[in-house]
C-alpha positions in Angstrom: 4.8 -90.3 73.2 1.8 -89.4 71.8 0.4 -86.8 69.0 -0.3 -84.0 71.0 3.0 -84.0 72.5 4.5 -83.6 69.0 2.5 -81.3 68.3 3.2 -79.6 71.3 6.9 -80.2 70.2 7.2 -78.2 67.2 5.4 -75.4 68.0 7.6 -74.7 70.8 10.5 -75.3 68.4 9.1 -73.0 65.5 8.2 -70.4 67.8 11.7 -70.3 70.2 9.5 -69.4 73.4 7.0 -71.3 75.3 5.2 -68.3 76.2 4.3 -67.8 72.4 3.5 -71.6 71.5 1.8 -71.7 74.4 -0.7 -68.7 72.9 -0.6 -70.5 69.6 -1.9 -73.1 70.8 -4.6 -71.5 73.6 -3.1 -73.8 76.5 -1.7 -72.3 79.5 2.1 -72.2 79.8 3.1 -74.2 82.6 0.8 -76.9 81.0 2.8 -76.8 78.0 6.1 -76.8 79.9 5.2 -80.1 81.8 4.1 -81.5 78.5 7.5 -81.3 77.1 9.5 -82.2 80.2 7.2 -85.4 80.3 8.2 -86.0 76.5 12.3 -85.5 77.5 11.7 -88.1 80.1 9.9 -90.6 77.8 13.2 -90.2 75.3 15.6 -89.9 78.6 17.1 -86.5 76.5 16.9 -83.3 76.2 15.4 -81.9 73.3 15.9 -77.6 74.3 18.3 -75.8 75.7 16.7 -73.2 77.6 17.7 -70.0 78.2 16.3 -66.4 79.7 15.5 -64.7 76.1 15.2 -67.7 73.9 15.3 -71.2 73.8 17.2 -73.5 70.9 16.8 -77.4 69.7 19.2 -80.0 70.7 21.0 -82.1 68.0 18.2 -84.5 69.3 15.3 -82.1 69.1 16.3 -81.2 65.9 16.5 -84.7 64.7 13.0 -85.2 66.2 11.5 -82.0 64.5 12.3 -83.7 61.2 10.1 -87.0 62.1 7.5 -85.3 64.3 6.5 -83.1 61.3 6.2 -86.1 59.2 4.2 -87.7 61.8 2.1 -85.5 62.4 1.4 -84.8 58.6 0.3 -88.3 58.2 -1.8 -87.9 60.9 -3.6 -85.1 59.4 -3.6 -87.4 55.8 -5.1 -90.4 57.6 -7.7 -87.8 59.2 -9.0 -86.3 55.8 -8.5 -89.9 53.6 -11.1 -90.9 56.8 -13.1 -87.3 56.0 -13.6 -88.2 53.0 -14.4 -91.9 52.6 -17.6 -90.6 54.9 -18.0 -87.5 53.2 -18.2 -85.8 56.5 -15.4 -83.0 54.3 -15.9 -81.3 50.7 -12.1 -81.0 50.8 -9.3 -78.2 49.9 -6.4 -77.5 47.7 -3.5 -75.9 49.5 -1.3 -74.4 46.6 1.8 -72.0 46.7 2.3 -70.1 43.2 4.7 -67.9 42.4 3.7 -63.9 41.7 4.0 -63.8 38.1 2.3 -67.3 37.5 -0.4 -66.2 39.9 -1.2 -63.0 38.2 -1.3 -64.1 34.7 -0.8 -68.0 34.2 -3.2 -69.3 36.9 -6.5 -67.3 37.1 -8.0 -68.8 34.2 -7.1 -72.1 35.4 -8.4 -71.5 39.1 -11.9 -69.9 38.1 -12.6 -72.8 35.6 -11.5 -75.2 38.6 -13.5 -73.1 41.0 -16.7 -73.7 38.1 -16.5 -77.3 37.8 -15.7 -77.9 41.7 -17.6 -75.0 43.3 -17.9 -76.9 47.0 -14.0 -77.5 47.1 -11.6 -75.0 48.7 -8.9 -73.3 47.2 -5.9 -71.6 49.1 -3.5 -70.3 47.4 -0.2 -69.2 48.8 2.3 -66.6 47.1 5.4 -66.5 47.5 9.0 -67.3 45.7 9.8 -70.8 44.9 12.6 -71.5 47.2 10.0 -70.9 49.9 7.4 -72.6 47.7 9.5 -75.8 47.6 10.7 -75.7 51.5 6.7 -75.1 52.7 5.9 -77.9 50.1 8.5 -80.5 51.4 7.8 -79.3 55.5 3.9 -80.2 54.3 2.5 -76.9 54.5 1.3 -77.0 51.4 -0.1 -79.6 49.0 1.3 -78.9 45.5 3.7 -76.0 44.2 4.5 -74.5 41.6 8.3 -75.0 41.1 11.5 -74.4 38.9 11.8 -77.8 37.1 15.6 -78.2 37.9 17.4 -79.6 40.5 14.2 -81.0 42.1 14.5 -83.4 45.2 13.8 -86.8 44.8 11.1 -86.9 47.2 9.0 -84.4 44.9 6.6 -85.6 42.0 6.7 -83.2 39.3 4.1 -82.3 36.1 5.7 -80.0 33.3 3.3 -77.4 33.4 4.8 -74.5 31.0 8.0 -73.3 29.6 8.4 -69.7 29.4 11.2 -66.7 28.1 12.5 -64.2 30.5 12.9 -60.6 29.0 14.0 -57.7 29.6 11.1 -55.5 30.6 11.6 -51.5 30.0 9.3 -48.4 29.1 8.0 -48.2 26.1 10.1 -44.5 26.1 13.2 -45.7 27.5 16.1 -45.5 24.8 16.4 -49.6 25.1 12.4 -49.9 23.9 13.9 -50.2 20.2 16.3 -53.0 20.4 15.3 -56.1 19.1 17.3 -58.3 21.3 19.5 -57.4 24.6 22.7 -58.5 26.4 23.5 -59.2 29.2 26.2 -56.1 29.7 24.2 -53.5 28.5 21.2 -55.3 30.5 23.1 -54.8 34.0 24.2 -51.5 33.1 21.5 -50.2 33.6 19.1 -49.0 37.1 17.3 -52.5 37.9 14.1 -52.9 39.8 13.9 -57.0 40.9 12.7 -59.1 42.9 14.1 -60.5 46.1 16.2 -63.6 46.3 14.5 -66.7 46.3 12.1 -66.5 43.3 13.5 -68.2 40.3 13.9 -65.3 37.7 15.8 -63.7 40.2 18.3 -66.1 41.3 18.7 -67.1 37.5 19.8 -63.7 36.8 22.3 -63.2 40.5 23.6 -66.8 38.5 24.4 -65.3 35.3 26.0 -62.6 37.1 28.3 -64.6 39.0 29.1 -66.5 35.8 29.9 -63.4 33.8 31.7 -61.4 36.7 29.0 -58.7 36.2 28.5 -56.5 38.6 24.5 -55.3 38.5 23.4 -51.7 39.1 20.6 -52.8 41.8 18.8 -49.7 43.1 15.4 -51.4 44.1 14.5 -54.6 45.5 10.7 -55.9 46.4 8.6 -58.8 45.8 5.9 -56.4 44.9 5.1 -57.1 41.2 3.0 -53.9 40.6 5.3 -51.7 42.2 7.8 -53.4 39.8 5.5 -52.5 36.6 5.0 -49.2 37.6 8.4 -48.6 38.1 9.6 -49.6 35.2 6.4 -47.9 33.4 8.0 -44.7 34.4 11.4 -45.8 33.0 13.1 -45.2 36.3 14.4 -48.5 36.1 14.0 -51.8 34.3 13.3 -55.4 35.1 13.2 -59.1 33.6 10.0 -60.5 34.0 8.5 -63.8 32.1 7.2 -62.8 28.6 3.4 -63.2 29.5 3.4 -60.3 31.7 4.1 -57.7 29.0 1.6 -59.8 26.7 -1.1 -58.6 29.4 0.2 -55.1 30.5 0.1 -51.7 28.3 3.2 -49.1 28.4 5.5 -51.6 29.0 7.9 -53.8 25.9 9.6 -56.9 26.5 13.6 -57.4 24.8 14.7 -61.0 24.7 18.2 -61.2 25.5 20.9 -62.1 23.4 21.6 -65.6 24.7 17.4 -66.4 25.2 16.8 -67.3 29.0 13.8 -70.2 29.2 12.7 -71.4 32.1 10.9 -74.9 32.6 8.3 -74.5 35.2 6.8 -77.7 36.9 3.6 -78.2 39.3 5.2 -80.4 42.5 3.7 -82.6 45.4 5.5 -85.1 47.7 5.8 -88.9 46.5 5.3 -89.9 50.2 2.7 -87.2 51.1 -1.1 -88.1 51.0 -3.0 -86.2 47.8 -6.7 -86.1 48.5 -9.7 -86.2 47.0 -9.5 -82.5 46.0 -5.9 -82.3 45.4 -6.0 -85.1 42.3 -8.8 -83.4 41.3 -6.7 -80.1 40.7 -3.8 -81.9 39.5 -6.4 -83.9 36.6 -7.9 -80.1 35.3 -4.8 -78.4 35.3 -3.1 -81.6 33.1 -6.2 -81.4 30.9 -7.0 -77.5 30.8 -3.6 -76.3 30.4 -3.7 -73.4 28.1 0.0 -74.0 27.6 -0.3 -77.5 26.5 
């Protein structure tokens, strides 16, 4: 068994076809195919079972995925702790941030980052932070902005802000005036939120299920300015983290009732390799934290 079989491996298993990995990875199919029979006979098992439209892991393939993407990640550590012992890299920070944080918590952070360290890469990914944490512990990504509860043990985390969620409404929408807001009147009304999987969102499905509320959803979509201009019209209303109506006009933000704050945490994995350019990022943000 070597590398490139593994590789091989899992991109056949994350794209169900060999016809597609094989595409993925520029290689012609029935190379591919005699690749992985070659790797069945090494383990004396069979790691797909193949069908006409798709093809699905084993128990034993599945078991294998989990070690071959580890493998395969330290690989790729080993490669750029090499890179950059001889300098032959500048290096690159592969980050996945929530929309809200990315729009209004981070940009400060990643210009004055970019200023200091103009020859390092920065990618960052957006997306909710169920997603965030999976890509994070599947080493697609480097660090991640999380939810600071329930965190896996196999995840190092740095506090990195605490922030209210609010209701978010017009500023000509009869609720604009109240000073604080329940949860009742809250899900009484039309909503606009985002999908399942970012945290504000699942915080509130929670306290629905807790209260036996039923919510009047009418729009779903992970667009945050199609949210704002929604709710700008008052055809709905949201909850969004406090900063965002701090930074956007024709909009008000009502705490509710019972004040929902949310401890958000910057993550990476304790057995994962951090470069060069990844300590680097973790250093500025601990220092330049405008939170802290």
């Amino acid at each position: 068994m070597d590398i490139k079989q593994l590789r091989y491996f899992i991109a056949v298993a994350e794209a169900g076809s060999f016809t597609h990995a094989a595409q993925q990875l520029h290689i012609a199919q029935p190379a591919l195919s005699i690749a992985i029979k070659k790797l069945e006979h090494h383990l004396s098992m069979p790691l797909f079972v193949r069908s006409e439209k798709r093809i699905q892991l084993t128990q034993e393939g599945q078991v294998l995925l989990t070690h071959a993407h580890r493998v395969v990640q330290q690989m790729r550590d080993t490669s750029t702790a090499m890179d950059e012992l001889k300098g032959l890299q500048k290096g690159e920070v592969r980050i996945g941030v929530p929309g809200m944080l990315g729009s209004y918590f981070f940009p400060d952070l990643l210009m004055g980052f970019r200023r200091r360290y103009p020859d390092l890469k920065l990618t960052i990914i957006e997306a909710g932070t169920h997603s965030l944490r999976k890509m994070l512990l599947e080493s697609d990504l480097d660090l991640a902005v999380i939810t600071a509860s329930d965190v896996p043990s196999s995840l190092e985390t740095m506090p990195l802000i605490s922030s209210q969620m609010v209701a978010v409404v017009s500023e000509e929408h009869p609720l604009a005036g109240y000073q604080t807001l329940d949860y009742q009147t809250f899900f009484d009304h039309e909503l606009i939120m985002f999908r399942p999987g970012y945290f504000h969102r699942d915080y509130l499905d929670h306290i629905c299920h807790q209260y036996a509320i039923r919510p009047k959803l009418s729009l779903e979509t992970n667009l945050l300015a199609m949210i704002l201009n929604i709710v700008r019209h008052g055809v709905a209303i949201s909850a969004l983290l406090e900063m965002v109506t701090e930074h956007e006009h024709g909009i008000v933000g009502i705490p509710f009732t019972q004040p929902i704050n949310l401890d958000i945490s910057m993550a990476w994995r304790k057995d994962g390799y951090l470069s060069l350019a990844d300590r680097a990022f973790i250093d500025y943000v601990k220092t330049h934290n405008p939170s802290t």
